[in-house]
N, C-alpha and C positions, 0 to 999 in steps of 0.2 A: 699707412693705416687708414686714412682717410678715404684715398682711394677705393681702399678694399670694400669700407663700410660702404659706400655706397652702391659697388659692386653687391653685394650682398641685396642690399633694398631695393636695386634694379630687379635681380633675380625672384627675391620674397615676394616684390610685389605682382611678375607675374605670375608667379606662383598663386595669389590670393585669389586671383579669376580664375583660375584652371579648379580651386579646390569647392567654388560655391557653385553649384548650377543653381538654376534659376528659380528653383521649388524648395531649397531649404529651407527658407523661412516658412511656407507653407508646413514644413515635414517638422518641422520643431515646434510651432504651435501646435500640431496635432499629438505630437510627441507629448510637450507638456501636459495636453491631457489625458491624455496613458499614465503619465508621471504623478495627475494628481490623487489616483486612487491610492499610492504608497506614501505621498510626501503632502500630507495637508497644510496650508498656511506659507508662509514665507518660506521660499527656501534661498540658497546659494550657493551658484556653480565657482566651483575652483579646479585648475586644470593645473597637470604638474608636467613639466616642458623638462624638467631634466631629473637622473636621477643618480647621475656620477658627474664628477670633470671629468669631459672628453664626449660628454653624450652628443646625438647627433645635433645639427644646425637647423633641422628643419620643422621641429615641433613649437619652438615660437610663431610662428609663424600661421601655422595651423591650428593652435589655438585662441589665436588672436581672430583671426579671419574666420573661423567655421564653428568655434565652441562657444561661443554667446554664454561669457565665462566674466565672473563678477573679479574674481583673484585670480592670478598667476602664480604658481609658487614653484623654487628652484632649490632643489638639495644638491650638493654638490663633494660633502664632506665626506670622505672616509678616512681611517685612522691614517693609514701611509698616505692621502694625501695631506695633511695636515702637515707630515714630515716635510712633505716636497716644498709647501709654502713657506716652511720655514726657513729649504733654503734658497729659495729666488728671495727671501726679503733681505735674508745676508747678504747678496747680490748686489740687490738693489733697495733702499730701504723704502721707496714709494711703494713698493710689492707685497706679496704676501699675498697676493685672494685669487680667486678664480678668476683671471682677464675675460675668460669668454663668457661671461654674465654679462662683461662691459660692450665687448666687441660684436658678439655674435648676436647675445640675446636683447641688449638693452636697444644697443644705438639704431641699428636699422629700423627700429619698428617704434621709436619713443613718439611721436607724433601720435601715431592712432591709439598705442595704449593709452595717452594723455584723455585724447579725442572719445574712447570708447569709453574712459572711465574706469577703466580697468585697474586694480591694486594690484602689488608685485610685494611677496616674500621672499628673501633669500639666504640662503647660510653662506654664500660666496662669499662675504667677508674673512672667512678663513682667517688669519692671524694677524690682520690687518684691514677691519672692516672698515675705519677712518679713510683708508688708502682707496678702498670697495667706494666708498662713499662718496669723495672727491673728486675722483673720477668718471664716475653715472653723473656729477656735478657737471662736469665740464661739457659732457656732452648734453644736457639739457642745456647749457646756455649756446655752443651750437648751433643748437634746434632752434631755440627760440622756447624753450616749452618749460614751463615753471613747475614741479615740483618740490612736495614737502620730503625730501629725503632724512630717515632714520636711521640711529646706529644704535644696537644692542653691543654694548661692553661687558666683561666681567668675567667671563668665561676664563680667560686666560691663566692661570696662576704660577708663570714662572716666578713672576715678584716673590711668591711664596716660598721659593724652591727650599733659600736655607732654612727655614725653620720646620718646614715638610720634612727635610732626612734626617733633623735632628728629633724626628716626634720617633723613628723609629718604626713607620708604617710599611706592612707589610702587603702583597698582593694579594685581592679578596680569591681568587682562584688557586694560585702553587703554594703563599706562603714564601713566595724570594723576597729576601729583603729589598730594603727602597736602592733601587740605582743611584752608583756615586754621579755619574755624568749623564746630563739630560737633555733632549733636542726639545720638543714642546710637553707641554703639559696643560691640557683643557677640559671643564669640567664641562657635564652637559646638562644646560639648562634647558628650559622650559619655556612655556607657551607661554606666561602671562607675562613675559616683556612685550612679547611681540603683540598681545592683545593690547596692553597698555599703549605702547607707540599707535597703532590705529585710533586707538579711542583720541590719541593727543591732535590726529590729524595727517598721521603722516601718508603718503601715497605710495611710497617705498621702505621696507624694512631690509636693513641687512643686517646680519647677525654675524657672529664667529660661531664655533664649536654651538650647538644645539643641539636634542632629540631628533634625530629626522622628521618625522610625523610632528613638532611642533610648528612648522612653515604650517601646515593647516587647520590644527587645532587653535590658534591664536587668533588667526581669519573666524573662527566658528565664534571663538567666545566673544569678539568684538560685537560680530553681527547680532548674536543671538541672548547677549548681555547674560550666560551660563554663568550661577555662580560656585567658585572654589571648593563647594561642600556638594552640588550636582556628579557626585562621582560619575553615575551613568551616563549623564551627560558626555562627562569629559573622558570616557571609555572611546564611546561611539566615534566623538570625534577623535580620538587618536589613531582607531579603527580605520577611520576613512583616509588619515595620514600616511598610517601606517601600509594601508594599499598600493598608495598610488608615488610612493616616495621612490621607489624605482622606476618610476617611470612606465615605458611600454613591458614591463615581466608581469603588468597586472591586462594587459589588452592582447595577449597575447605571446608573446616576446618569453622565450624560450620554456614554451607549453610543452609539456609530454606528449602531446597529439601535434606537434611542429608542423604535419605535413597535411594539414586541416584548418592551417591559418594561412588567409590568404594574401599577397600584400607584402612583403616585409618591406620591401624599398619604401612603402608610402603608409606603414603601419602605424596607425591612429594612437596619440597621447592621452593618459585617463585623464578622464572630469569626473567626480563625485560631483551628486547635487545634492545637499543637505538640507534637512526640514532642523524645527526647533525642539523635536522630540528627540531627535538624534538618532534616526533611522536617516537612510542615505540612497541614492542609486548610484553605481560605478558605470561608467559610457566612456563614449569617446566623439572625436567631432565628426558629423556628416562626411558619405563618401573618403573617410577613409580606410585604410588596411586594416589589418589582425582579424582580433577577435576577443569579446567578450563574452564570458559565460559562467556557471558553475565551476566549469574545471578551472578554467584559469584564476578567478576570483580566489577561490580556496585555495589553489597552488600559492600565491601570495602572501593568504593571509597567514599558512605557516611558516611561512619564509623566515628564517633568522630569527624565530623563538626560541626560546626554553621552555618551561612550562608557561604552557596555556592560560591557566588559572591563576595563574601571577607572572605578568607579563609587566614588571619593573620601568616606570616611566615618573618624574622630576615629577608630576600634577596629579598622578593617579596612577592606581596599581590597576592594572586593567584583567578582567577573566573574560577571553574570547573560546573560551571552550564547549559554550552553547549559542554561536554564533548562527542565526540561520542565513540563509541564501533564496534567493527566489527569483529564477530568471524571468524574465519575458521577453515577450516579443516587440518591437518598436520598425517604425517603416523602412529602418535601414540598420537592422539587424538584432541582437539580443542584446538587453540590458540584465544588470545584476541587483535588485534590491535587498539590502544590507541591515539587520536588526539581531537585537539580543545580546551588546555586548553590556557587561558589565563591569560597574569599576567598586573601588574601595578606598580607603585615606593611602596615599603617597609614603613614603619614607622623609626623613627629615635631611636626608642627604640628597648629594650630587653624586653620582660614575663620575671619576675623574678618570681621564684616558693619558697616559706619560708614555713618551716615545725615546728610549735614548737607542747610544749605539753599542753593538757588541763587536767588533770584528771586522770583516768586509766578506765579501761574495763574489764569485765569477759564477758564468753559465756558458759552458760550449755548446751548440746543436747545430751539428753536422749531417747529410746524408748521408746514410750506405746504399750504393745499391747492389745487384748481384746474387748468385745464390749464398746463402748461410748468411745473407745480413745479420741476424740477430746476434748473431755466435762472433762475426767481425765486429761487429761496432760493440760487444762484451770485453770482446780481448782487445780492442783498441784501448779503450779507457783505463781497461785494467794495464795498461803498458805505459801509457800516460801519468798514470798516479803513479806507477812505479820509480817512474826517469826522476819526477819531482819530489819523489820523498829521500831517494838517493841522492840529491843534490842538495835539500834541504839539510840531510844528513849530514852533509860535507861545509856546509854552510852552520852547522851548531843551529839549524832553526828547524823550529817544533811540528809536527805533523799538522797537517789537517785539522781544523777541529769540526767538520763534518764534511760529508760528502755524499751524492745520492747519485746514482746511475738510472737513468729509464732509458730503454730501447722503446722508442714509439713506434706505431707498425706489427707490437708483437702482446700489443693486450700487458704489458710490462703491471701496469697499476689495477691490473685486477688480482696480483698474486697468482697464487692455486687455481683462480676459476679460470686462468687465458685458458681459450681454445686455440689459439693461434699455432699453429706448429712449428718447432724451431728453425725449420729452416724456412724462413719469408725470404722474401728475393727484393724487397726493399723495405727501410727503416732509416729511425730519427736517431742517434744516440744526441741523451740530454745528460750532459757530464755536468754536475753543479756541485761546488765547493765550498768551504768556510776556513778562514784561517785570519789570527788574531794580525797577523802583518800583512800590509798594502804590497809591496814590497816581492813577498812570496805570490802573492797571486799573479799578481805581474809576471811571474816565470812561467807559471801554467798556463797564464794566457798565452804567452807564446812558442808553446809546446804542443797547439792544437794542430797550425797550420803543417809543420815536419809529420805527422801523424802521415798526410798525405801522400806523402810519399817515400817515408820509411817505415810502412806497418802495413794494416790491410788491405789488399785491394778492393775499387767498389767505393772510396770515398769523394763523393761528388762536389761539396757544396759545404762551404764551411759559413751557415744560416750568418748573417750579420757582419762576418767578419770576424777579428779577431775578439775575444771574446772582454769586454769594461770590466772592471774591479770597481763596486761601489760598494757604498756601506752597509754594512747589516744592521736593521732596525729593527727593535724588538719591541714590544709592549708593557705596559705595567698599567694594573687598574686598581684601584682603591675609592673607598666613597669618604666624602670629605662634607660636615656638616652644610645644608644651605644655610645656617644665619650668617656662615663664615663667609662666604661668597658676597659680594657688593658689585651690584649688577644695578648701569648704569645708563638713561637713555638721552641720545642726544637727538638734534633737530638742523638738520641743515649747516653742521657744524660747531652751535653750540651745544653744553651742558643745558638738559630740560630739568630732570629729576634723578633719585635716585630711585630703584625700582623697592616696593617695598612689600615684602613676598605674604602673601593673605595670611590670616591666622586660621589654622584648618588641624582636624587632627592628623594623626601620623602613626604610620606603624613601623615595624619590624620591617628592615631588610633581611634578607634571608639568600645567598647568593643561588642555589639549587636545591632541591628534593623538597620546596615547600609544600607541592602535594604528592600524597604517597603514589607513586606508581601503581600500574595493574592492580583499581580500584576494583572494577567491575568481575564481578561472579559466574566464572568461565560454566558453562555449560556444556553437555557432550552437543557436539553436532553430526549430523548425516553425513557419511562416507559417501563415497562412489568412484567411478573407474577413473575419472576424469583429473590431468593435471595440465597446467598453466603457469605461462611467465605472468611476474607479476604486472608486466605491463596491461595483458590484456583485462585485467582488475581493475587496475588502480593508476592515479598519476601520483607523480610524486615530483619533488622540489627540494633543492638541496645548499646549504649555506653556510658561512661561516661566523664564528664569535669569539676572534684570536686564534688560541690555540684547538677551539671543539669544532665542533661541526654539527649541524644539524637535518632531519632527515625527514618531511612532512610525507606523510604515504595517505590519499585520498580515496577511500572506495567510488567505482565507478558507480555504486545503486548503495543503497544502505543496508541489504539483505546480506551484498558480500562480506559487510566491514568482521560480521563475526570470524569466518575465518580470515582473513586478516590477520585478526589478532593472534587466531590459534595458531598460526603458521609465522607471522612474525614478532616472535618471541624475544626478550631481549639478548638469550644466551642464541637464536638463531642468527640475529643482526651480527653479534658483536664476532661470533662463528665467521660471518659473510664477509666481514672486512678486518679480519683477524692479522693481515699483514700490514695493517698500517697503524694499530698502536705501538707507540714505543717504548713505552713501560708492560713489558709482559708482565709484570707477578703481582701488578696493582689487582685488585678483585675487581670482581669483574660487576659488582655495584655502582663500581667506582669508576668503571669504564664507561657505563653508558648505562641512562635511563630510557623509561618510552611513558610516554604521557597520552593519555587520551584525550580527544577532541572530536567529544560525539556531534555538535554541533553542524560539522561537517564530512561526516562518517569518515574520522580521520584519525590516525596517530602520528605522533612526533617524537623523535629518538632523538638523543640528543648524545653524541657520541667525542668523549672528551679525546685530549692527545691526541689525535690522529692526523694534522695538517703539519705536520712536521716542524713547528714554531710559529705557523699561520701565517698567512696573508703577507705580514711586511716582514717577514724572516725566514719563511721555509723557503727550500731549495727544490721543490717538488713541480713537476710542471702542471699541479693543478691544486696550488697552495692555500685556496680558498673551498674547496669542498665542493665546489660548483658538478663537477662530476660525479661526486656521491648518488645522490639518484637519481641516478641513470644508468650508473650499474647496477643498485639492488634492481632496477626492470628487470632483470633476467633471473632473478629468483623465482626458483619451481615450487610452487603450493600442489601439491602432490593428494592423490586420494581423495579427491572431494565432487560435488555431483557438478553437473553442466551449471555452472554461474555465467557464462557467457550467455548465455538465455534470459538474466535477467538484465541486458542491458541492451537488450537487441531491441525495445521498445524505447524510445526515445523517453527519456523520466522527467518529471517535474512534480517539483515539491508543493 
């Protein structure tokens, strides 16, 4: 490992001259004063280097070196991986967190971050931020390089577990009861640990389970001494969190216009720079890739909401639905200035996120090729499930308890709307299962490879091999008072304090339909000969939250967003992806909302059931919704006059 790390810092560091030419510091002074007509008085650069485990290795680096960035901050949490950490800490009990915080992002580069002064945020503590802690330890004494290292505690509440099933608590979403058997369970806190740790001195925070967007709103309220009742304050800064917490999906990184950003191999990391009024710019560092702008900005900011207007967060209820944008121009490409978000008092509760297990899971994906693929790789699997439910049979053991076929190649996950025609002459079969025994899956794993040569011909490529039997994890969410929670900050391995959460008022949690849908006062509008996919209108952006999925649709000019609306409808949407709810007879209020977000001539649908059990349970090969819109792009807005004309002049607000 040592080795490696240093391998790394060889490579990083000639990476750092290749990425400054010799005028940047000239292009950033001039910059900053482009900057100061939007951001008057102090402001402060924070750059976000990661926005999953597994992000790339090369944005540390590039923010260190070219972003003239006061914070670093790293998200790295998602639900299923929470699961994962929980079990490399079985494993091993020094484990539990994101090693590549340690490995990738910390150690190569601790020197200059010490040297540049630079703060570092991160959730990489995952389930084990002591373990996070100690080992960023080891490697500053290595170095030679003395930091104050933080740990936020508290999040955790398996301690709690028996007295949680014995409350009888149910999920804020289905209504299933509390699961008997549970893998983690972590509430998500807030910012004002992380601002308290700063203010106590520390140079490093790591956290477990948090908000996403709290890595940067804790940095703001540090700097900017915001206090607990400035709700718009702590709007904006959650705003600016909430951008950039994925990383490159706000600089570009998988834009509707893809093939208009340039760069991906060297695609630039956001920096918000924030003022004290809590207006922002979103960038990224000198001579790098992507792209920043209106579309991509807004593509983000709907990203993985519900309603707009209460957008539920630990420190503030945040309304981003009169959010404006403002690009401009800077000497090395478009910036984005960010204002108008607004907040309100908080809930008195935590989102607690429970992960246990249901069952297990296999996935076969094979190629077909030849004519009638689709048709072979249908009756393959259909022959497949057959041999093992007959033997299951024979064996007194229970069916399946789910199963999903995609042919990829054939437009499979669009339903009704493929154009593909059935006979394609190559394709993916994605044969994926659920069954309550290890046991039984294990026979179907080994019932894929015979396929190839006693069933149909044309089967090339059995993707992976034979196919793993791992577990099936499911979700459970409930909110759980914050006085209950005891959330605790240490220093360098001791207890400092306990955190001791502001007295602020509080409102109503409300899980969906806090504001009414299709508020606004439909008007007739002007016909004409003209129709369009809805790509050439609008971008759009697509996500998930467990089991729903969400659907941000951006008009290209603000004149189109009226039809928009008229054309996507909610009984149009829920029409357009009619094949992947699984409860047909639920109503169809209940299937799916659309919220407006005139702020950035936008709506957001928000469409429940449809990821097949989501993310860390469906069996779908696109179990997070990420493909969502990208297909509605092909919806036909029919009858209406040339809107492509109003977007052929380049627009600014």
């Amino acid at each position: 490992m040592k080795l490696l790390t240093q391998q790394i810092f060889n490579a990083f560091r000639n990476y750092k001259c290749r990425t400054l030419p010799c005028s940047s510091y000239l292009q950033y002074r001039y910059e900053k004063r482009r900057y100061s007509d939007y951001l008057p008085g102090k402001t402060v650069r924070i750059g976000c280097a990661s926005g999953f485990w597994g992000d790339t290795s090369v944005s540390t680096p590039q923010l260190i070196y070219g972003g003239k960035i006061d914070y670093l901050v790293y998200d790295y949490l998602a639900e299923v991986t929470m699961s994962l950490l929980v079990g490399a800490k079985h494993k091993n009990s020094e484990m539990g967190y994101a090693p590549d915080f340690i490995t990738v992002a910390m150690a190569p580069f601790i020197k200059d971050i010490k040297r540049q002064g630079i703060k570092v945020v991160s959730n990489a503590g995952g389930v084990n931020p002591h373990g996070c802690a100690a080992a960023l330890k080891k490697v500053c004494e290595v170095a030679g390089v003395n930091l104050n290292v933080a740990v936020v505690t508290g999040d955790d509440l398996m301690p709690k577990l028996k007295s949680l099933q014995d409350d009888c608590i149910i999920d804020m979403q289905s209504g299933q009861s509390f699961p008997k058997a549970v893998v983690s369970m972590n509430a998500y806190i807030g910012a004002g640990p992380i601002a308290r740790a700063l203010d106590l001195g520390a140079d490093v925070v790591i956290t477990g389970r948090c908000v996403d967007s709290a890595v940067v709103l804790g940095p703001l309220v540090h700097t900017f001494g915001w206090d607990w009742k400035d709700f718009n304050s702590l709007a904006a800064g959650s705003l600016a969190g909430h951008l950039v917490e994925c990383g490159a999906q706000v600089t570009g990184g998988i834009f509707t216009d893809w093939d208009k950003v340039p760069d991906w191999d060297h695609i630039g990391f956001p920096i918000v720079e924030c003022a004290s009024n809590g207006g922002f710019i979103v960038t990224k560092p000198k001579a790098t890739g992507g792209l920043v702008n209106r579309g991509t900005v807004s593509e983000q900011l709907v990203y993985e909401i519900g309603d707009p207007e209460h957008y539920m967060l630990p420190d503030v209820c945040c309304d981003f639905s009169h959010v404006q944008l403002d690009e401009f121009d800077t000497p090395d490409g478009t910036a984005v200035y960010v204002s108008g978000a607004k907040g309100h008092p908080p809930t008195g509760e935590f989102k607690v996120c429970t992960i246990y297990p249901s069952g297990f899971r296999a996935t076969a994906v094979a190629c077909v090729g030849g004519v009638n693929s689709k048709a072979k790789a249908e009756k393959t699997a259909e022959e497949i499930l057959k041999r093992c439910r007959r033997v299951f049979s024979q064996l007194n053991m229970s069916d399946f308890t789910k199963v999903n076929l995609e042919v990829l190649g054939s437009e499979h996950i669009y339903g009704p709307h493929s154009r593909v025609p059935k006979g394609v002459r190559d394709a993916v079969m994605w044969l994926a299962v659920q069954h309550k025994d290890k046991k039984a899956l294990e026979f179907f794993a080994k019932e894929i490879a015979p396929a190839g040569t006693g069933m149909a011909p044309g089967l090339t490529n059995i993707i992976g091999g034979r196919p793993r039997v791992n577990p099936v994890l499911k979700m459970f969410s409930f909110l759980y008072p914050r006085n209950n929670v005891q959330v605790d900050i240490h220093m360098n391995g001791e207890h400092v304090e306990q955190y001791q959460f502001p007295d602020i008022p509080m409102s109503e949690y409300m899980t969906q339909n806090v504001t009414p849908p299709s508020r606004v006062v439909e008007t007739p509008l002007p016909g004409g000969d003209y129709s369009f996919r809805l790509e050439e209108l609008a971008y759009t952006r697509s996500g998930d939250k467990g089991n729903s999925a969400n659907i941000g649709v951006i008009a290209r000019h603000p004149d189109i967003l009226p039809y928009l609306r008229q054309a996507l409808t909610t009984e149009a949407v829920e029409s357009y992806f009619s094949h992947l709810f699984e409860n047909k007879s639920v109503p169809s209020h209940h299937k799916i909302q659309r919220y407006d977000v005139p702020g950035v001539y936008g709506l957001n649908f928000v469409l429940h059931d449809v990821l097949g059990g989501g993310g860390i349970a469906s069996l779908r090969s696109d179990p997070q919704g990420k493909a969502m819109g990208q297909m509605l792009l092909d919806f036909e807005i029919k009858n209406v006059p040339n809107l492509v004309e109003k977007i052929e002049k380049k627009y600014r607000r």
